[in-house]
C-alpha positions as CSV (number, residue, x, y, z in Angstrom):
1,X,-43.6,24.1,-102.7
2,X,-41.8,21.8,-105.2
3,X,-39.3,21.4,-102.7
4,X,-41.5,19.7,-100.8
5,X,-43.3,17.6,-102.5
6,X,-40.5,16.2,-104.7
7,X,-39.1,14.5,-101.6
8,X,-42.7,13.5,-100.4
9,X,-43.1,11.6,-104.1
10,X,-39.9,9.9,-104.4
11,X,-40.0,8.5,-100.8
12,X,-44.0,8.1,-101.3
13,X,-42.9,6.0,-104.7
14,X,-40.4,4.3,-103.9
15,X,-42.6,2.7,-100.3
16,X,-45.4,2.0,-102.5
17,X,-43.1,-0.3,-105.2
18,X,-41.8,-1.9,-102.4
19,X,-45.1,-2.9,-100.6
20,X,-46.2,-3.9,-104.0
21,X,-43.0,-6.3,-105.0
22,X,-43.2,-7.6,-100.7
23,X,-46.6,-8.8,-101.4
24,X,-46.4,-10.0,-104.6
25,X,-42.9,-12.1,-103.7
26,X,-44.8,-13.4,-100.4
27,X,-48.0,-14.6,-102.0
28,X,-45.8,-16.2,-104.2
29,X,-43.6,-17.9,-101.6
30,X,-47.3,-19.0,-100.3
31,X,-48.9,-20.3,-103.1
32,X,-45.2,-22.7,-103.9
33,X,-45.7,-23.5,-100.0
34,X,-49.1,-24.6,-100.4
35,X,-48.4,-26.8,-103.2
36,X,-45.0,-28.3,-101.0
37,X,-46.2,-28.8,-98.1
38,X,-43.3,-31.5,-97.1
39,X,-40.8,-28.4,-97.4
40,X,-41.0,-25.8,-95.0
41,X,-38.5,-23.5,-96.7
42,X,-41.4,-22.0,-98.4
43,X,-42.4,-20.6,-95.1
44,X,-39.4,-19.8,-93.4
45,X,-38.7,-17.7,-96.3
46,X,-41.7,-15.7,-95.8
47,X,-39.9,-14.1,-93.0
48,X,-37.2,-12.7,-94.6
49,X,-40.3,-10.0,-95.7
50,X,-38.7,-7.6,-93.1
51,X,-35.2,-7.1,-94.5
52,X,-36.4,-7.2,-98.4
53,X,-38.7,-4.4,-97.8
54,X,-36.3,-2.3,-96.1
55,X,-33.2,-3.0,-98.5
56,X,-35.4,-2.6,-101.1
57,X,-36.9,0.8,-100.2
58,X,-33.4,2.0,-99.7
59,X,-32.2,0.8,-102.8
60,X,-34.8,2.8,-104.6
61,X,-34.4,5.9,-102.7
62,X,-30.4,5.4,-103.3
63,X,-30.6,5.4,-106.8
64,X,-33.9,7.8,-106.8
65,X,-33.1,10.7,-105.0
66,X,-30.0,12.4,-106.8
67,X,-31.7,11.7,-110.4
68,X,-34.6,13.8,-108.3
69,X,-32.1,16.5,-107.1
70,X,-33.0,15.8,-103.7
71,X,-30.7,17.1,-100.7
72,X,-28.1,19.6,-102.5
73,X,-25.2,19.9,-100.7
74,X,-25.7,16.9,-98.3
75,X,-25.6,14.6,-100.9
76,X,-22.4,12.7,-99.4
77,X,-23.8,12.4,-96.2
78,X,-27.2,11.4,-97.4
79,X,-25.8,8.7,-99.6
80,X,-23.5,7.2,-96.5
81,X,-26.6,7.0,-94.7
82,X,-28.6,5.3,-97.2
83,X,-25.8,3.3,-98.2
84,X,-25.3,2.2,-94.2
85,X,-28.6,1.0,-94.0
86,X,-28.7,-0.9,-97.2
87,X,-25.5,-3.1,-96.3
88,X,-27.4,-3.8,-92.7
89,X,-30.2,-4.7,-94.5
90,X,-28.9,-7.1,-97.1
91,X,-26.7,-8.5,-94.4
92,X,-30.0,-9.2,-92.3
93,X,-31.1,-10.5,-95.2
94,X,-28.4,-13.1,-96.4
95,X,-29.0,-14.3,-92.6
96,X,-32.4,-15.5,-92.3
97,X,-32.1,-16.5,-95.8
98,X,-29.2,-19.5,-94.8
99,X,-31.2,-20.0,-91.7
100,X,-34.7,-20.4,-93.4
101,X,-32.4,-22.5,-96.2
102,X,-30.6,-24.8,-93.2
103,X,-33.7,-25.4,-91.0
104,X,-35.6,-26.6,-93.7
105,X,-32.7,-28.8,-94.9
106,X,-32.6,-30.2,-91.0
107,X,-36.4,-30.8,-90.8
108,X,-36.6,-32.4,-93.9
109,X,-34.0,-34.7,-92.6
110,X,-35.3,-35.2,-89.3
111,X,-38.7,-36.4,-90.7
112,X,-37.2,-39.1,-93.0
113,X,-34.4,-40.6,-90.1
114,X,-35.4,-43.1,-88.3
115,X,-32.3,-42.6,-86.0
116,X,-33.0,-40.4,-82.9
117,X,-29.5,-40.2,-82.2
118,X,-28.1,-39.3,-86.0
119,X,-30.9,-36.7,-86.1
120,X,-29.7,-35.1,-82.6
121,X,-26.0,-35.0,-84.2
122,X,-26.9,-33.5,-87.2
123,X,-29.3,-30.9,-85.3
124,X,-25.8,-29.9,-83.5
125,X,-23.9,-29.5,-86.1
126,X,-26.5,-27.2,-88.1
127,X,-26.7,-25.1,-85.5
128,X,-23.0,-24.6,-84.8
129,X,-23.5,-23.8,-89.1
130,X,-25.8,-21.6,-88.8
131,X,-23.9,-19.5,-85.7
132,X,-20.7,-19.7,-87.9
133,X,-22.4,-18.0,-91.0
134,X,-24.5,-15.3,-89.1
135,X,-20.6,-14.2,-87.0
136,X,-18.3,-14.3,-90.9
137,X,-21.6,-12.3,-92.6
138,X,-21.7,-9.9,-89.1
139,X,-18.2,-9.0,-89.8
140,X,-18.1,-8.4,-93.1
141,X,-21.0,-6.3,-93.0
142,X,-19.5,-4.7,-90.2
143,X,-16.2,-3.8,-92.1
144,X,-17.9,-2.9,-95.3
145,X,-19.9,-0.6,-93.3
146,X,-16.6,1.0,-91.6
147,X,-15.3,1.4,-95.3
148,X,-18.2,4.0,-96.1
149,X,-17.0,6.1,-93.3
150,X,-13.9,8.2,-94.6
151,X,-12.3,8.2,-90.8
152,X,-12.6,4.8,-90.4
153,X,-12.2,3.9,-93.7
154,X,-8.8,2.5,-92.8
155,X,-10.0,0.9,-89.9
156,X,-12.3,-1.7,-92.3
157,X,-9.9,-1.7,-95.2
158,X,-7.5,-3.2,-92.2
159,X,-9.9,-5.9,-91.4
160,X,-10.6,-7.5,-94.6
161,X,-7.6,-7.0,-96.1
162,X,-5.3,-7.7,-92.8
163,X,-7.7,-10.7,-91.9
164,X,-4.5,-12.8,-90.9
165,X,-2.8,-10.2,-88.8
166,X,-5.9,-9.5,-87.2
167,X,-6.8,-12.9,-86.4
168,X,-3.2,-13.6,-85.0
169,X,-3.5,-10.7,-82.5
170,X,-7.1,-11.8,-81.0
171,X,-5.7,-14.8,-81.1
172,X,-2.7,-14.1,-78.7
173,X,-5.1,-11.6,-76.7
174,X,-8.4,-14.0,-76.1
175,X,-6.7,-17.4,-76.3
176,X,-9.4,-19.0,-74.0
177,X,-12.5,-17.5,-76.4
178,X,-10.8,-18.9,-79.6
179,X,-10.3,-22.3,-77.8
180,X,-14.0,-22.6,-76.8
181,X,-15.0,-21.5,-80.7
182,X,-12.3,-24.5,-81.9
183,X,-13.6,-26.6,-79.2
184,X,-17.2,-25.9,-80.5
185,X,-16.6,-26.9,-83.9
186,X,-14.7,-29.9,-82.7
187,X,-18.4,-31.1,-80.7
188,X,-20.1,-30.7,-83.8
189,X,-18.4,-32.4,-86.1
190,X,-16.7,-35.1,-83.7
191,X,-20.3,-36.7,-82.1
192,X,-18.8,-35.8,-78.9
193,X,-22.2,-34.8,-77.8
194,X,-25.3,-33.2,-79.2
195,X,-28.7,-31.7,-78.5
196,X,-30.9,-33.5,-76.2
197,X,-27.8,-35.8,-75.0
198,X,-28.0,-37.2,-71.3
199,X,-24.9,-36.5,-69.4
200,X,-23.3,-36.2,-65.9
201,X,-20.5,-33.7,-65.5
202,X,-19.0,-32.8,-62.5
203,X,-21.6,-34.8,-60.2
204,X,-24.8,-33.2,-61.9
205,X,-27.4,-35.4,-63.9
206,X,-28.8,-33.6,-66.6
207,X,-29.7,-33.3,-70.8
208,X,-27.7,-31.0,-73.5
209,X,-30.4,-28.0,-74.1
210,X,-28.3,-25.5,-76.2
211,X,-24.9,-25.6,-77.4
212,X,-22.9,-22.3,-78.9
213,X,-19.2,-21.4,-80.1
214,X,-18.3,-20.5,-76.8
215,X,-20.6,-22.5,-73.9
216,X,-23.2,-25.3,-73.4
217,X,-25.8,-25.1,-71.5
218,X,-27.4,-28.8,-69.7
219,X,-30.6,-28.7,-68.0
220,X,-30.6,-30.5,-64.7
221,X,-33.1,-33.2,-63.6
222,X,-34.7,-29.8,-61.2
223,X,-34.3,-27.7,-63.4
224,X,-31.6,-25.7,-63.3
225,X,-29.7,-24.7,-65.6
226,X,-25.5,-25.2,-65.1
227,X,-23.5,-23.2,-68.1
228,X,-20.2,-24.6,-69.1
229,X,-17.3,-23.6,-71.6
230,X,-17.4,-25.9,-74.3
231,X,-14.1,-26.7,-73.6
232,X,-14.7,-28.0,-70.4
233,X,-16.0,-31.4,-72.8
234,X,-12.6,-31.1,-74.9
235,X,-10.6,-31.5,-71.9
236,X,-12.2,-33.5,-69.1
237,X,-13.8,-36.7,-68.8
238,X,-17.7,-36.6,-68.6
239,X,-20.1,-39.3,-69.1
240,X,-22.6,-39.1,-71.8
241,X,-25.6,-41.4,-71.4
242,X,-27.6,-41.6,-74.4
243,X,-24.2,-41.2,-77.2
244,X,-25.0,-44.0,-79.5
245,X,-27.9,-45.4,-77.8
246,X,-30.0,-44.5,-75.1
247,X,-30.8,-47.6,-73.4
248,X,-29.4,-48.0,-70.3
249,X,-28.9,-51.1,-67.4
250,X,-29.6,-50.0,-63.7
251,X,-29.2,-51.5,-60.3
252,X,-30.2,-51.8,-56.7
253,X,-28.8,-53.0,-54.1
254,X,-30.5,-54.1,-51.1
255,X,-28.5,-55.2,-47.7
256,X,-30.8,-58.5,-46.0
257,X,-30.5,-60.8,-43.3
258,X,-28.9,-64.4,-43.8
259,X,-32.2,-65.9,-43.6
260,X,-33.6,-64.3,-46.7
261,X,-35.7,-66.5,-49.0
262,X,-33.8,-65.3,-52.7
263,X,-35.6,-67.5,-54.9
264,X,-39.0,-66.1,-54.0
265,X,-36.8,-62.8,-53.7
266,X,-35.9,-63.3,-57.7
267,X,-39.4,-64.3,-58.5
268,X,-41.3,-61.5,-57.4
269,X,-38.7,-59.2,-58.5
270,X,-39.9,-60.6,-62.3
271,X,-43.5,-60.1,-61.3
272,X,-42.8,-56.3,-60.1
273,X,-40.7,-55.7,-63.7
274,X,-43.4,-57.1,-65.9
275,X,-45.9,-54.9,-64.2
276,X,-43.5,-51.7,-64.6
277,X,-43.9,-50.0,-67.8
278,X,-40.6,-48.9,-67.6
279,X,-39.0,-52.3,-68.3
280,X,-38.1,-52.7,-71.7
281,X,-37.7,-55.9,-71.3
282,X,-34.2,-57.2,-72.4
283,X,-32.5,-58.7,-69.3
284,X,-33.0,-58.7,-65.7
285,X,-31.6,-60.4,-62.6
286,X,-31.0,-60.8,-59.2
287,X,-27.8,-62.2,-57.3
288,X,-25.9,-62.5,-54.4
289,X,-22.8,-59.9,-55.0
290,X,-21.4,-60.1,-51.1
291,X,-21.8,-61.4,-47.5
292,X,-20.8,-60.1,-44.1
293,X,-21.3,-61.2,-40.6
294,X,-24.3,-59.3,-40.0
295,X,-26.2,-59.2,-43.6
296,X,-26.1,-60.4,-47.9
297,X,-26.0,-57.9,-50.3
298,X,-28.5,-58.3,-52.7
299,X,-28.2,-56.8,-56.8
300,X,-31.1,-56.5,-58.5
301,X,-30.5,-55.8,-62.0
302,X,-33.0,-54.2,-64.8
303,X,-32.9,-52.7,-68.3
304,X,-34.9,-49.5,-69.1
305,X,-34.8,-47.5,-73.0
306,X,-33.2,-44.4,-71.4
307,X,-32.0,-42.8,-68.5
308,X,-35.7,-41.5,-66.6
309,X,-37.2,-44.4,-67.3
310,X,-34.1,-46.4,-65.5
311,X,-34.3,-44.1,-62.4
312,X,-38.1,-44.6,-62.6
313,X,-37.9,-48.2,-62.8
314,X,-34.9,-49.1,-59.9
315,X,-37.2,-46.7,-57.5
316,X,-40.0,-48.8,-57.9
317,X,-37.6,-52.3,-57.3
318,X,-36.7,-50.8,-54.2
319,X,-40.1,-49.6,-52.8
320,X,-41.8,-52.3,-54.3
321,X,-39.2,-55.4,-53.1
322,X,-38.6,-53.6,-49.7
323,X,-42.7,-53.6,-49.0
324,X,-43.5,-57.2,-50.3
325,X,-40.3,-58.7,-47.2
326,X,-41.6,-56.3,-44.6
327,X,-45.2,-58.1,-45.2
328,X,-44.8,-61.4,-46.4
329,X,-41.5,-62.2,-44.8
330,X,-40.0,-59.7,-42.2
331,X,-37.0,-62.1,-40.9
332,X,-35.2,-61.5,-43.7
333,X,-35.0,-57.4,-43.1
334,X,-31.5,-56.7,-41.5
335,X,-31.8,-56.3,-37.6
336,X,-29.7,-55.5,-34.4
337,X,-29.5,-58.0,-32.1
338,X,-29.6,-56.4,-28.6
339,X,-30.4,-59.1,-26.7
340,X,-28.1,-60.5,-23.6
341,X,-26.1,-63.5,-24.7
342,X,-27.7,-66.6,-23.0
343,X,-26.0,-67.7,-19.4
344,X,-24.7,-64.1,-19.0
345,X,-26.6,-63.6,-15.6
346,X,-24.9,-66.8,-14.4
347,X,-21.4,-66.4,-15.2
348,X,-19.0,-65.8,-12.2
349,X,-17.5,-62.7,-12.0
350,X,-13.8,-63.1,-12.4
351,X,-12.8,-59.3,-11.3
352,X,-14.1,-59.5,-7.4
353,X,-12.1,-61.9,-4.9
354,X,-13.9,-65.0,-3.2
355,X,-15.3,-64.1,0.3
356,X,-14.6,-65.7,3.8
357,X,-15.6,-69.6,4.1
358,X,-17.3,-71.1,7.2
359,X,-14.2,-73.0,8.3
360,X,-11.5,-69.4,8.1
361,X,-14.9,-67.5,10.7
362,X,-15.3,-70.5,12.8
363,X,-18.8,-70.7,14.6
364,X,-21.2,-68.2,15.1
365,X,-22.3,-67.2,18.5
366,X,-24.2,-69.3,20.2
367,X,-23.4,-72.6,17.8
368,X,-23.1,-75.7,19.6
């Protein structure tokens, strides 16, 4: 009997101090949260509950059970166990610890910038951070956990203290991986482009939704999603729309006839921008950029403060210039002139041969 019940109490003790220090640390953590509200460390904290309680159970029951003379004979293996689920759980723990500690860091800074485009940068490199930390504490908890096991105790004694042989050999063997984690680091911390950034690579429009050590993701205007290796940005050209500044100048061009009025043109292309929302109102214009035999080429020109408001706003020049000739003044809409040209019909024509005169016949019959 008592070798059932003294397992039963020191398992039964050792959950109930640990549900009793778990919910006196979290209403703690909430009482501090209600009193700083402007922080929300307070409550990201609170969800490192998980990993407290279980490395804290198992610490109990790992220096508990042999004071208890619980498990003769399997003490070894009961201790690697134990001690296998305590480094997990302190290793979950240390995570979300440095996450709650850098997203509260990040939001506290994103509510006090006043620069959209500093707090996109600064979201990029936090999370490139944050993936860095969780992959070095992964490891290490990974070899520490490997050191516990006598056969592969050499195994994780290699890879901490043979880090640099190690590294050299993955490097050789996955050169491309280890390029896109370097190439990675180097978007974060060289602004080359961020979270939430407008760009067009390879032909495709689209915004920056997640970047990692090893790919970025950009959400196309229909919503797909194209995945790239991060190194793709290292090493080719691509056009980022909204790095420094969002705002953005767009055009339209419109192919008329000669006859085209382009001062009432230019005017009501002002009346249609001050009606457009989408105008920010910094510069606008409208010129003659080329002529040909047929029709002008017309540029209308317009300023927007980001790229879907500029493809908003030259769709509406187009539609909205386009209607206003075709009622108010539909000579000046390009046409094809298929018309005859005038004295056509009358022209001789030069590839038959003239026909027999009165004078080469002579009379007809019965002529005087």
């Amino acid at each position: 009997m008592e070798t059932v019940l003294r397992p039963v109490i020191v398992a039964g003790s050792a959950i109930v101090i640990t549900l009793a220090v778990s919910w006196a640390v979290d209403r703690a953590l909430r009482r501090i949260g209600a009193r700083h509200t402007d922080s929300p460390l307070w409550h990201l904290l609170r969800q490192c509950r998980w990993p407290l309680r279980i490395a804290l159970c198992v610490g109990l029951l790992l220096g508990s059970y042999s004071a208890a003379h619980i498990g003769r004979g399997h003490e070894a293996g009961i201790n690697r166990a134990l001690t296998l689920v305590l480094i997990g759980a302190l290793a979950g723990l240390v995570m979300r610890v440095a996450t709650a500690i850098v997203e509260s860091s990040y939001a506290r800074y994103a509510a006090s910038s006043q620069d959209p485009a500093r707090v996109r940068r600064v979201r990029t490199q936090v999370t490139v951070i944050q993936r860095v930390v969780t992959a070095i504490v992964g490891v290490v908890a990974v070899a520490v956990m490997l050191m516990q096991i006598p056969a592969m105790q050499a195994v994780g004694t290699s890879v901490l203290a043979s880090a640099g042989v190690i590294a050299a050999v993955a490097g050789i063997a996955a050169q491309s991986t280890l390029g896109n984690l370097f190439a990675g680091l180097q978007i974060a911390f060289g602004d080359m482009v961020r979270l939430g950034d407008t760009v067009v690579v390879e032909g495709e429009w689209g915004t920056v939704e997640e970047i990692t050590l090893t790919y970025l993701v950009v959400n196309t205007w229909d919503e797909r999603r194209i995945t790239m290796p991060v190194s793709y940005f290292t090493n080719h050209p691509f056009q980022n729309w909204s790095r420094g500044s969002a705002q953005m100048t767009g055009t339209v061009f419109l192919h008329l006839d000669h006859a085209t009025p382009i001062d009432l043109l230019r005017e009501q292309l002002h009346n249609v921008l001050k009606e457009s929302e989408a105008w920010d109102g910094r510069a606008w214009s409208l010129v003659v950029t080329d002529t040909t035999p047929t029709t002008i080429q017309v540029r209308a020109l317009a300023t927007a403060k980001d790229s879907a408001d500029i493809w908003t706003l030259r769709c509406v020049i187009r539609e909205r210039l386009i209607d206003w000739l075709r009622r108010e003044h539909p000579y000046a809409l390009p046409r094809i002139n298929t018309a005859p040209a005038p004295g056509i019909a009358s022209a001789p024509d030069r590839g038959a041969s003239p026909g027999p005169t009165a004078d080469d016949v002579g009379p007809g019959p019965g002529a005087p």
